[in-house]
C-alpha positions as CSV (number, residue, x, y, z in Angstrom):
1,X,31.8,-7.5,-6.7
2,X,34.8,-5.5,-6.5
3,X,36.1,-6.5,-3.6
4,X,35.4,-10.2,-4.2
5,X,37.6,-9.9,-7.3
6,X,40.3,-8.5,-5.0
7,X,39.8,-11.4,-2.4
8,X,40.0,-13.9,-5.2
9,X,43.2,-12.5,-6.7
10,X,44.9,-12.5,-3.2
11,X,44.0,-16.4,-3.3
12,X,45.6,-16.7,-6.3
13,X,42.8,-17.8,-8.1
14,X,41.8,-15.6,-10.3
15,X,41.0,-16.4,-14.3
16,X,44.0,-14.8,-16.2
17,X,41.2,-12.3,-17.8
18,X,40.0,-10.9,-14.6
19,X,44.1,-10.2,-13.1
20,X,43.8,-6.3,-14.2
21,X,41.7,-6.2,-11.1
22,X,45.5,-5.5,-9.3
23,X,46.7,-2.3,-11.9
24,X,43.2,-1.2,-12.9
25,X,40.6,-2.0,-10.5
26,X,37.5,0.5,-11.7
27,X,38.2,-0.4,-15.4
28,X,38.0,-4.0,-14.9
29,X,34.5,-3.7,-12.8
30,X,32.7,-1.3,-15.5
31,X,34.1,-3.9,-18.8
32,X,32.5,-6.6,-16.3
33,X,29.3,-4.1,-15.7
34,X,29.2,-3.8,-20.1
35,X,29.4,-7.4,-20.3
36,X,27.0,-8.1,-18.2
37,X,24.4,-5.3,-19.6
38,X,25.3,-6.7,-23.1
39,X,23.9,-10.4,-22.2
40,X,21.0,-9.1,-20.8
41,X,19.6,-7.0,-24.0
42,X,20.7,-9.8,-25.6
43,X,19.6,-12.4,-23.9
44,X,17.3,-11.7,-21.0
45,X,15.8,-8.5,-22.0
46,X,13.3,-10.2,-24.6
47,X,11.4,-12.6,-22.8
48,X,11.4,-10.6,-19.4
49,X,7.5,-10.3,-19.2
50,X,7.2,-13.7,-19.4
51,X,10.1,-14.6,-16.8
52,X,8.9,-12.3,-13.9
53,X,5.0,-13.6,-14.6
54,X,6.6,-17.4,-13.9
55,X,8.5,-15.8,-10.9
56,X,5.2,-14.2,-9.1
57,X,3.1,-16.9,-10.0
58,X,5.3,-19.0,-8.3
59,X,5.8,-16.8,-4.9
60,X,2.5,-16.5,-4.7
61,X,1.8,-20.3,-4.6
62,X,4.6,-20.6,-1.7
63,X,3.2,-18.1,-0.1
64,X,-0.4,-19.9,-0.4
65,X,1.5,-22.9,0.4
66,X,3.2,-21.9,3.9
67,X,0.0,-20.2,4.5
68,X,-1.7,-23.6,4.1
69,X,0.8,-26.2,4.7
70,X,3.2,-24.4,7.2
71,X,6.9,-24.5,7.0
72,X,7.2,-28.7,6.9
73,X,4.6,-28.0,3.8
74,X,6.8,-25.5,2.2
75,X,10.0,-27.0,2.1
76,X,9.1,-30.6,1.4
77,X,7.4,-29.1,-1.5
78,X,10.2,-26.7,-2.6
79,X,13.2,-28.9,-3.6
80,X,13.6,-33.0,-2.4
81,X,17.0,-31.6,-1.4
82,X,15.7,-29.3,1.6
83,X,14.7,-30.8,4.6
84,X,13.0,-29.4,8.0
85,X,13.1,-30.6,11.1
86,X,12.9,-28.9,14.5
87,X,13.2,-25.3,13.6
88,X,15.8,-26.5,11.6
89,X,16.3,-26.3,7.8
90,X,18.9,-28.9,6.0
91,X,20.6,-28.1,2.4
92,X,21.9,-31.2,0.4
93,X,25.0,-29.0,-0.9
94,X,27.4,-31.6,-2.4
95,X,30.9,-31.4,-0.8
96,X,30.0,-28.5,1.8
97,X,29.4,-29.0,5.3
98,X,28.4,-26.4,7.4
99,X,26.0,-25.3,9.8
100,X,24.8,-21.3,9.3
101,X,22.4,-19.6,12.5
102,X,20.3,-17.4,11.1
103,X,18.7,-16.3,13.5
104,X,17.9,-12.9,13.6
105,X,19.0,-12.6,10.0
106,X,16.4,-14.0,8.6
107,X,16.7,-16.2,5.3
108,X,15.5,-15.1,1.6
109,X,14.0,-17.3,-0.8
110,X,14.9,-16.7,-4.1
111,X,13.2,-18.4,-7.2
112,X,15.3,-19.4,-10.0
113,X,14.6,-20.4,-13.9
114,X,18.1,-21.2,-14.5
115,X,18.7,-23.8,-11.4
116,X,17.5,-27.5,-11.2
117,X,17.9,-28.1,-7.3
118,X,18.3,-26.0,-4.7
119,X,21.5,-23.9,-4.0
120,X,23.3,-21.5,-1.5
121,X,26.4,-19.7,-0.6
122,X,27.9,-20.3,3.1
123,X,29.3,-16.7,2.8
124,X,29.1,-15.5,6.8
125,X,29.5,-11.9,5.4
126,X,26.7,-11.4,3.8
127,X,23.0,-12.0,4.0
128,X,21.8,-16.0,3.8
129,X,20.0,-16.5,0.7
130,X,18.6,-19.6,-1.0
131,X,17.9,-20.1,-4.8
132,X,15.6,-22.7,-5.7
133,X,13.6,-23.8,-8.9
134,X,10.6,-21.7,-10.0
135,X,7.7,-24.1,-10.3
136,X,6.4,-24.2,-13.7
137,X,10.0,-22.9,-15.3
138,X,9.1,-25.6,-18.1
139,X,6.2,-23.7,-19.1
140,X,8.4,-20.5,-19.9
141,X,9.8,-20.8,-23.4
142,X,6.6,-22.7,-24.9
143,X,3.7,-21.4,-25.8
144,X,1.8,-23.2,-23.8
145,X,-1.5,-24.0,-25.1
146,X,-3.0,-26.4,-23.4
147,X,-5.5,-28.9,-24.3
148,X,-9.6,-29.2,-22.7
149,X,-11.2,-32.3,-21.8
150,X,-15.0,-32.3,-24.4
151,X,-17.0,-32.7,-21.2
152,X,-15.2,-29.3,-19.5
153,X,-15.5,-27.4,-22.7
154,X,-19.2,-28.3,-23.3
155,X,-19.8,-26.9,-19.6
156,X,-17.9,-23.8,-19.2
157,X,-17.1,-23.0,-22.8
158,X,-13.8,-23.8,-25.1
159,X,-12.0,-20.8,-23.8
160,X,-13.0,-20.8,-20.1
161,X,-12.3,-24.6,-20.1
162,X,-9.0,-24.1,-21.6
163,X,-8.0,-21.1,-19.0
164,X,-8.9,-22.8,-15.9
165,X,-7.1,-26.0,-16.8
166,X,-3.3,-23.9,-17.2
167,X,-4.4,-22.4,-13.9
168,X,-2.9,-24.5,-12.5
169,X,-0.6,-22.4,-10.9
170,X,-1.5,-18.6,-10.7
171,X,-0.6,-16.5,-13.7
172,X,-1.6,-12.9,-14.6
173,X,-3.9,-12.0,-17.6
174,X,-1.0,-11.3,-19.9
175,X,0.4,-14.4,-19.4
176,X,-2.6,-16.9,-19.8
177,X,-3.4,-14.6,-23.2
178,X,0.1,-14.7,-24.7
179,X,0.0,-19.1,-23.3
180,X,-3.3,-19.7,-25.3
181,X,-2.9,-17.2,-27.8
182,X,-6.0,-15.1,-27.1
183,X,-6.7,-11.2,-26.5
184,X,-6.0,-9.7,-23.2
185,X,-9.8,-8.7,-23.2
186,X,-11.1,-11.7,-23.8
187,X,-8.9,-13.4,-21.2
188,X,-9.8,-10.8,-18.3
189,X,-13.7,-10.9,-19.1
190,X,-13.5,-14.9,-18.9
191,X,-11.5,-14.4,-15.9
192,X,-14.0,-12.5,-14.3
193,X,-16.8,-14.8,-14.8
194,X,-14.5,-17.7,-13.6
195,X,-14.0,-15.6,-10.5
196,X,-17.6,-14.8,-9.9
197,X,-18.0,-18.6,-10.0
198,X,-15.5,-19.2,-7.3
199,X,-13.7,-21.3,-9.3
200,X,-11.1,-18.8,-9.1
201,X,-9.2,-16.5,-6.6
202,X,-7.4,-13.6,-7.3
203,X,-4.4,-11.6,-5.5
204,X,-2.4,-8.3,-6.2
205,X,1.6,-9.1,-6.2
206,X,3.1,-6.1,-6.7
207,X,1.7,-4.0,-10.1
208,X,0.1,-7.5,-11.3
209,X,-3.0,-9.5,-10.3
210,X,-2.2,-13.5,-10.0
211,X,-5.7,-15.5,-11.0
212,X,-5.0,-19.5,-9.3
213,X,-8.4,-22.1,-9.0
214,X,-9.6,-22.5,-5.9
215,X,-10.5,-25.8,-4.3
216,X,-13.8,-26.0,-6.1
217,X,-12.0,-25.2,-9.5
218,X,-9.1,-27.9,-8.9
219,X,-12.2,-30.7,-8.2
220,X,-13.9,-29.7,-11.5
221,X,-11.0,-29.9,-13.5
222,X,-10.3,-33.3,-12.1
């Protein structure tokens, strides 16, 4: 950060507010570091449970979905502004044009609740990253509770009905109990009998455990 602050001041572009970067380079960088740990208690801090469960559930479905699908699968799916083609993946940045080798590199995916399309930085000093939108980011500051077709609800149960219809993208069983307002308990014994059913699968990412419907949920639901 720091020395991107000085870069920007030799360019003369630097906000008026950020200029002590020239006389007082530490100081600027830890008011910068307060501001920035302010918003987040403030702001971030709160609902981080529920941001992180919409980040997993949704690298977990990419992953599924490369796994599946392959790379043309991935990024078609990802953002309408990536396109690949040949080993080669395309960026609709407005007004940049540039062409980045990564090769040997690598590239990092990054999802994003804050962004609407897909974004990068063409910055040839550091590592290429791309932030795109998490799938189901809509879902985040809602309760959620979704509603059950009769016909599912007289099969499986009310509850059971209602969890494997928000399954529709993998979630953790903190998150589908705080989306339809149920106990954790409740939630993970339904979840297992779901499972047991095979109208569910289950994977560890990271501390959690992600619960998506498999192929025989997704045709019962529909």
């Amino acid at each position: 950060m720091l020395r991107d602050l000085l870069d920007a001041a030799n360019g003369g572009r630097l906000h008026p507010r950020l200029k002590g970067v020239r006389t007082d380079a530490a100081g600027l960088l830890e008011e910068i570091t307060a501001a920035l740990r302010a918003y987040w208690t403030a702001v971030l801090e709160p609902h981080w449970p529920k941001l992180i469960a919409a980040l997993e559930a949704d690298v977990l479905y990419r992953a599924r979905r490369l796994a599946d699908e392959g790379a043309q699968g991935l990024f078609n799916d990802i953002d309408r502004g990536l396109r690949w083609s040949n080993g080669a993946l395309s960026v609709d940045e407005p007004g940049v044009e540039e062409q980045l080798d990564v090769r040997g590199r690598g590239l990092t995916f990054t999802p994003s609740l804050f962004c609407n399309r897909a974004v990068t930085l063409i910055d040839y000093s550091g590592p290429p990253r791309l932030w795109y939108p998490a799938r189901g980011r809509g879902t985040v500051w809602g309760a959620g509770v979704v509603s059950h077709s009769h016909g599912l609800a007289e099969l499986l149960g009310r509850s059971r009905a209602r969890i494997l219809e928000v399954l529709s993208q993998p979630l953790s069983t903190t998150e589908l109990a705080r989306r339809l307002e149920l106990s954790p308990g409740a939630v993970s014994q339904h979840l297992g009998i779901l499972h047991r059913a095979r109208l569910l699968d289950r994977a560890r990412h990271g501390h959690a455990i992600l619960y998506s419907r498999t192929p025989l949920g997704d045709r019962l639901v529909g």
